[in-house]
N, CA, C and O atoms as a MOPAC input file, in Angstrom:
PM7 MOZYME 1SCF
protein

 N     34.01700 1    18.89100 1     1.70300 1
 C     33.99200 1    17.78000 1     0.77800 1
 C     35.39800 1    17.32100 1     0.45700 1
 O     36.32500 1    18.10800 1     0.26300 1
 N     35.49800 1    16.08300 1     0.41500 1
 C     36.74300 1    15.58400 1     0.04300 1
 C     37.10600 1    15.78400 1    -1.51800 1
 O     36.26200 1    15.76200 1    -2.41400 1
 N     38.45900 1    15.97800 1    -1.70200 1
 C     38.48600 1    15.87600 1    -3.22300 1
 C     38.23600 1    14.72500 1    -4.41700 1
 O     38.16100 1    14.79300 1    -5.64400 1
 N     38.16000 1    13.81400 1    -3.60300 1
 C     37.86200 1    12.46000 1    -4.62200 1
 C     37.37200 1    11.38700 1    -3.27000 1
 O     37.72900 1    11.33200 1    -2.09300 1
 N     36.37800 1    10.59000 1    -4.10200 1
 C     35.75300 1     9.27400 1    -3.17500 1
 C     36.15000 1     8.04000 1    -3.85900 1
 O     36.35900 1     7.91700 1    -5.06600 1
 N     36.22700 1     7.17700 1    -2.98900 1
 C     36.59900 1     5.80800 1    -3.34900 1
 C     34.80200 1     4.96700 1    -3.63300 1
 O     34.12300 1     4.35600 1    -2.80900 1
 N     34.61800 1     5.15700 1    -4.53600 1
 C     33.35400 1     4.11100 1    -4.76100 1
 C     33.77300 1     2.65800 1    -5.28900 1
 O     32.92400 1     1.95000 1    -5.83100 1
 N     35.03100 1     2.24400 1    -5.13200 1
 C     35.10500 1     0.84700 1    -5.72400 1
 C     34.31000 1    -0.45100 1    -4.97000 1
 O     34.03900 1    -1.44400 1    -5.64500 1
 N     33.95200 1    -0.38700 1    -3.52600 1
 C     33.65000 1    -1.34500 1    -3.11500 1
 C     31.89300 1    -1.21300 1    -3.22000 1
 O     31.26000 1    -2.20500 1    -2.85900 1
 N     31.33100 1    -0.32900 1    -3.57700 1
 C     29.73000 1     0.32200 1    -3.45100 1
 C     29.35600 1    -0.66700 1    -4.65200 1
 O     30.01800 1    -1.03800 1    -5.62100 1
 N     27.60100 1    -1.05800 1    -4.09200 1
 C     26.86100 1    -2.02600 1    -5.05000 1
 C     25.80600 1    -1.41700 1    -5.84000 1
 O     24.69100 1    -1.15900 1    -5.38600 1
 N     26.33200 1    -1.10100 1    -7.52200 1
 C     25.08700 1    -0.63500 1    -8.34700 1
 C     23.98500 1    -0.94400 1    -8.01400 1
 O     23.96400 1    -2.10900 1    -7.61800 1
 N     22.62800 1    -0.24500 1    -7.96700 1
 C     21.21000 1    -0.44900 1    -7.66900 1
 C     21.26400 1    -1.49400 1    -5.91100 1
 O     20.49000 1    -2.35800 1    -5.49900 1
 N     21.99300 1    -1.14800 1    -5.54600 1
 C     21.30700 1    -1.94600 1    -3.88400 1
 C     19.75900 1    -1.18800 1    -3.19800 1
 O     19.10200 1    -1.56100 1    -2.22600 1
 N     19.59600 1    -0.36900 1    -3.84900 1
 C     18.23500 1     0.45300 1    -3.28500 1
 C     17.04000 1     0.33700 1    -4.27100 1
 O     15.87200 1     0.68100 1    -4.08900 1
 N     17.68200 1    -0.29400 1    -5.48000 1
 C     16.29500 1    -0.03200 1    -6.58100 1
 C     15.43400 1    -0.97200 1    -6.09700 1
 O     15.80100 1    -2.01100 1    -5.54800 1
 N     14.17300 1    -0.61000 1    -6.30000 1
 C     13.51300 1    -1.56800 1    -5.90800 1
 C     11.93800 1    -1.33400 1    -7.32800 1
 O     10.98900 1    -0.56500 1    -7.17600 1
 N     12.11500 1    -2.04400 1    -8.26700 1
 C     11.35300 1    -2.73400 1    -8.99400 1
 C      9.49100 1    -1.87500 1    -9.04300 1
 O      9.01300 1    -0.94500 1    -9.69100 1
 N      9.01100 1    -2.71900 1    -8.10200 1
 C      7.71700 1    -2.83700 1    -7.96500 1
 C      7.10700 1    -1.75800 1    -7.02100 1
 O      5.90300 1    -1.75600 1    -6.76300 1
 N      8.22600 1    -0.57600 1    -6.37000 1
 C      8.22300 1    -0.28400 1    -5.77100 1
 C      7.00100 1     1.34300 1    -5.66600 1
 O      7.40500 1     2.31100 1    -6.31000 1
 N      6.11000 1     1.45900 1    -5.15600 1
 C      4.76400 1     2.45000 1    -5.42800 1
 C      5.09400 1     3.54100 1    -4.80100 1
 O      5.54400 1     3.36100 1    -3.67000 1
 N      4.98600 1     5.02000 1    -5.30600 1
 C      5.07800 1     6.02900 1    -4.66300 1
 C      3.69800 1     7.21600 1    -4.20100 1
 O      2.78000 1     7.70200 1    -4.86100 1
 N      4.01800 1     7.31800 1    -3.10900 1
 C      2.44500 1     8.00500 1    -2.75600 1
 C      2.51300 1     9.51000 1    -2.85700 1
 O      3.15100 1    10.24400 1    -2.10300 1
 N      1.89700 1     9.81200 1    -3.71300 1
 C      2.47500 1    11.57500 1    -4.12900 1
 C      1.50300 1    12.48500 1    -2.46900 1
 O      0.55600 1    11.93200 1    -1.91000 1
 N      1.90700 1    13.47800 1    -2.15000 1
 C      1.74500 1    14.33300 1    -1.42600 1
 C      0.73900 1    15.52300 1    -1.87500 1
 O      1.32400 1    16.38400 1    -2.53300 1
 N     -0.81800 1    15.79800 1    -1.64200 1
 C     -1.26800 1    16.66900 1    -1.89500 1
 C     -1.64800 1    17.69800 1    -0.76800 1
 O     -2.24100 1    17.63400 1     0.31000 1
 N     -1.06200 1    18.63100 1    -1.48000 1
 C     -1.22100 1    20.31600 1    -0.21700 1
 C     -2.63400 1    21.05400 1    -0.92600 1
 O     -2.93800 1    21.61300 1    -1.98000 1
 N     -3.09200 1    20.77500 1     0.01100 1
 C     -4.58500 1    21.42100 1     0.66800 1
 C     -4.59100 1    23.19000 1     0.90000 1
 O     -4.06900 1    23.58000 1     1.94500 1
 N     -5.02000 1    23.97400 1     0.19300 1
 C     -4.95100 1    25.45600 1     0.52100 1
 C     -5.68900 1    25.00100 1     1.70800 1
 O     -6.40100 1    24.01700 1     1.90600 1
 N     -5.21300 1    26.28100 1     2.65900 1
 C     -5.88100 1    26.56600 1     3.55500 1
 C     -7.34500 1    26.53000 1     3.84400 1
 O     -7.84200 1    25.91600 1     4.78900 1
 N     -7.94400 1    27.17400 1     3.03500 1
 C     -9.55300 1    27.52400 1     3.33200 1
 C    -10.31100 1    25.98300 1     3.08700 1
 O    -11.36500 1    25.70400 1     3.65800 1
 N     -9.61600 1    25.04400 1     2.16100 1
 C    -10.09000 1    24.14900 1     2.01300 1
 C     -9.64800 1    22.87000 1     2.96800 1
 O    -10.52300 1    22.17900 1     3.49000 1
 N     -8.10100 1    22.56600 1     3.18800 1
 C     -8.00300 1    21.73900 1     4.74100 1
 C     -8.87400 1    22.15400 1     5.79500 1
 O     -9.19900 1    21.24800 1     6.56200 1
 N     -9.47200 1    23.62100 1     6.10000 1
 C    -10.45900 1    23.53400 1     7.12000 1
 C    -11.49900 1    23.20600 1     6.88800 1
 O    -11.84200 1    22.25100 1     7.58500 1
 N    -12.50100 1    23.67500 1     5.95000 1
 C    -13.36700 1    22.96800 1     5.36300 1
 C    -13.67500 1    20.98600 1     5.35500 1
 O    -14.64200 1    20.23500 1     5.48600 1
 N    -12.46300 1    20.88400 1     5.16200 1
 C    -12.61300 1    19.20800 1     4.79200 1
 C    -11.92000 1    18.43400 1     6.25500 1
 O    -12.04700 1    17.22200 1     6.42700 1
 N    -11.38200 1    19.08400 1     6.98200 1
 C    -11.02200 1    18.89400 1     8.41000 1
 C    -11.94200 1    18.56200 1     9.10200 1
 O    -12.22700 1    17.46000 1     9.57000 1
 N    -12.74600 1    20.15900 1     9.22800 1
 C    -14.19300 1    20.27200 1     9.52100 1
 C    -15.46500 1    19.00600 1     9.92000 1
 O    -16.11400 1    18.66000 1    10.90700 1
 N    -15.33400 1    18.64900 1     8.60300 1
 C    -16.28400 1    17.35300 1     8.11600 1
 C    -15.77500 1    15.99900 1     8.67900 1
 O    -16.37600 1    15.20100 1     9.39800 1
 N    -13.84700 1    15.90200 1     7.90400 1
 C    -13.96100 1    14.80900 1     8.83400 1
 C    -14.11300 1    14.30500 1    10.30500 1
 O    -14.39800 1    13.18500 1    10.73100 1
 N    -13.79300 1    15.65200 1    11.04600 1
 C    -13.97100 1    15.27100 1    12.68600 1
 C    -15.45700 1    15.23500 1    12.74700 1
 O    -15.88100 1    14.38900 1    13.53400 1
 N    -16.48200 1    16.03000 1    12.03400 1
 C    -17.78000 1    15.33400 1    12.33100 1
 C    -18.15800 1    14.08800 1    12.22700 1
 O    -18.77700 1    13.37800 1    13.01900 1
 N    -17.51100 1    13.76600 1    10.63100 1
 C    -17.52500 1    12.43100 1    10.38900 1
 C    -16.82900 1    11.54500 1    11.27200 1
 O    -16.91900 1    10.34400 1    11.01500 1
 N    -16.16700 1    11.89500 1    12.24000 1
 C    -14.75600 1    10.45900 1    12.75300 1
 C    -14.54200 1     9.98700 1    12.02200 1
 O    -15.05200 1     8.89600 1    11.76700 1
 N    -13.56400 1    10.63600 1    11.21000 1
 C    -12.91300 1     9.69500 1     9.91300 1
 C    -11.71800 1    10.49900 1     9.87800 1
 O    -11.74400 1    11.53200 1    10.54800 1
 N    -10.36300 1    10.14500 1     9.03100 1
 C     -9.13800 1    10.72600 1     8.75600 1
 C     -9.43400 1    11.89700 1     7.61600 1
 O    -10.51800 1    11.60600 1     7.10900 1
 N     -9.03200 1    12.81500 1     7.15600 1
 C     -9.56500 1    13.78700 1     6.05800 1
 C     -8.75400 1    12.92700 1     5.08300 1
 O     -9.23700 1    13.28500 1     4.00800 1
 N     -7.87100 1    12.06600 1     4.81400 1
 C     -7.20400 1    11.46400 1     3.85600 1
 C     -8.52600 1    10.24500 1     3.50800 1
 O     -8.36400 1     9.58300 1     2.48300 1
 N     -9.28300 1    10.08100 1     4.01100 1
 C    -10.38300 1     8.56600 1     4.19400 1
 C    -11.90300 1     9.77100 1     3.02600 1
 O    -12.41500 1     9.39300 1     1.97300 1
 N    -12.19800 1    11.16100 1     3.77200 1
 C    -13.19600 1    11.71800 1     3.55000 1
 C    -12.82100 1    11.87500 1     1.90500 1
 O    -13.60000 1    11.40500 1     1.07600 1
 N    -11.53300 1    12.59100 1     1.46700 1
 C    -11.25700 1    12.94800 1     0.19900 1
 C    -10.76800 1    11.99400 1    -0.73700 1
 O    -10.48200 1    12.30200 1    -1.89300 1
 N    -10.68000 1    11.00800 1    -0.33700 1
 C    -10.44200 1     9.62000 1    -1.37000 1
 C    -11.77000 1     8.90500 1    -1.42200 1
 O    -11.99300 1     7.95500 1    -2.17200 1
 N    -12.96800 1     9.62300 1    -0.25300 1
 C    -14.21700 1     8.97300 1    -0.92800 1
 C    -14.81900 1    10.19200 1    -1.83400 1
 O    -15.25400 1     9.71800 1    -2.88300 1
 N    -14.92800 1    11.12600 1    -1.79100 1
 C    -15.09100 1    12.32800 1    -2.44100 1
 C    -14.78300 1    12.37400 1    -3.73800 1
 O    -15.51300 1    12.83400 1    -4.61600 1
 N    -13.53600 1    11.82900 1    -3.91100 1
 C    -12.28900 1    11.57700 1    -5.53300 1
 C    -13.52500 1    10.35600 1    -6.10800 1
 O    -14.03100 1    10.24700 1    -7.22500 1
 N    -13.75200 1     9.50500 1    -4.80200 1
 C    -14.01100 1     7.65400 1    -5.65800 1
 C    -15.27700 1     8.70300 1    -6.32900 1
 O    -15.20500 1     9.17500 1    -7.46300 1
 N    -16.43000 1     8.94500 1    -5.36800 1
 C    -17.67100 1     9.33600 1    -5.94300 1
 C    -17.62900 1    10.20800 1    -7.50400 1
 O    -18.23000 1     9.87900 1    -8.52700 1
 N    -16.79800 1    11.30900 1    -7.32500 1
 C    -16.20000 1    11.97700 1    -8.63300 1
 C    -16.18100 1    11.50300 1   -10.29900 1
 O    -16.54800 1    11.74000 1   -11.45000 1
 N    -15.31200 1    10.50000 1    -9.22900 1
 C    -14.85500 1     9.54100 1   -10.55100 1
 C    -15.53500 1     9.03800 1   -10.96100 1
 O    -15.48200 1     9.09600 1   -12.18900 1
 N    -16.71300 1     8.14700 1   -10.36700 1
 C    -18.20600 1     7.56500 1   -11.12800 1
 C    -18.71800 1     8.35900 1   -11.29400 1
 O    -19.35600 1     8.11800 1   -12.31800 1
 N    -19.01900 1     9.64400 1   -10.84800 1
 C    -20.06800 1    10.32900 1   -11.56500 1
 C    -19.44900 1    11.11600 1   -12.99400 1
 O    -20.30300 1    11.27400 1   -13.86700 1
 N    -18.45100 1    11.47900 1   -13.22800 1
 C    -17.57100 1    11.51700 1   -14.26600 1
 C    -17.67400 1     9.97900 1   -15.54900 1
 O    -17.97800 1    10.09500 1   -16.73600 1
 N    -17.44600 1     9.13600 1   -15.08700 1
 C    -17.36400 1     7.84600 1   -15.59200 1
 C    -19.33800 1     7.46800 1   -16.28300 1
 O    -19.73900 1     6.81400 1   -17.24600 1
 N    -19.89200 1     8.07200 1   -15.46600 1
 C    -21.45500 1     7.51900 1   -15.77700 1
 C    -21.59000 1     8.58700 1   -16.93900 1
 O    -22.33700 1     8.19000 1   -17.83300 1
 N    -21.03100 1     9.88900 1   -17.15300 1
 C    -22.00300 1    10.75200 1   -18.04600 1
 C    -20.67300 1    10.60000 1   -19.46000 1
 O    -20.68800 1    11.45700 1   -20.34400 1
 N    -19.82800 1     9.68400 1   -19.49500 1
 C    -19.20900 1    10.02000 1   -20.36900 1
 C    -19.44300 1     8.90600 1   -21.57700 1
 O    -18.87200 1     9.03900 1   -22.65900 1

């Protein structure tokens, strides 16, 4: 590392970006990525497609008894 940097010519926020959406990352234990793997190759579907319909259904049936 150098002992000192020249940041005079660098542009505050050139990367911020506003509106910008972040997609969080969920880790799957083991026993359960196979499980839901499983299904989606029966299904021909992505396991990211099977468990975001799984979540939607959840969520209405959560939503109906409350």
């Amino acid at each position: 590392m150098k002992s000192e940097y020249n940041f005079s010519a660098s542009e505050q926020g050139k990367f911020y970006h506003p509106d910008a959406t972040f997609h969080y990352p969920i880790y799957l234990e083991a026993d359960v990525e196979q499980f839901v793997t499983k299904i989606a190759e029966h299904k021909n579907i992505d396991v990211q497609v099977l468990v975001n319909e799984w979540l939607r259904n959840n969520i209405k049936l959560i939503q109906s008894i409350e």
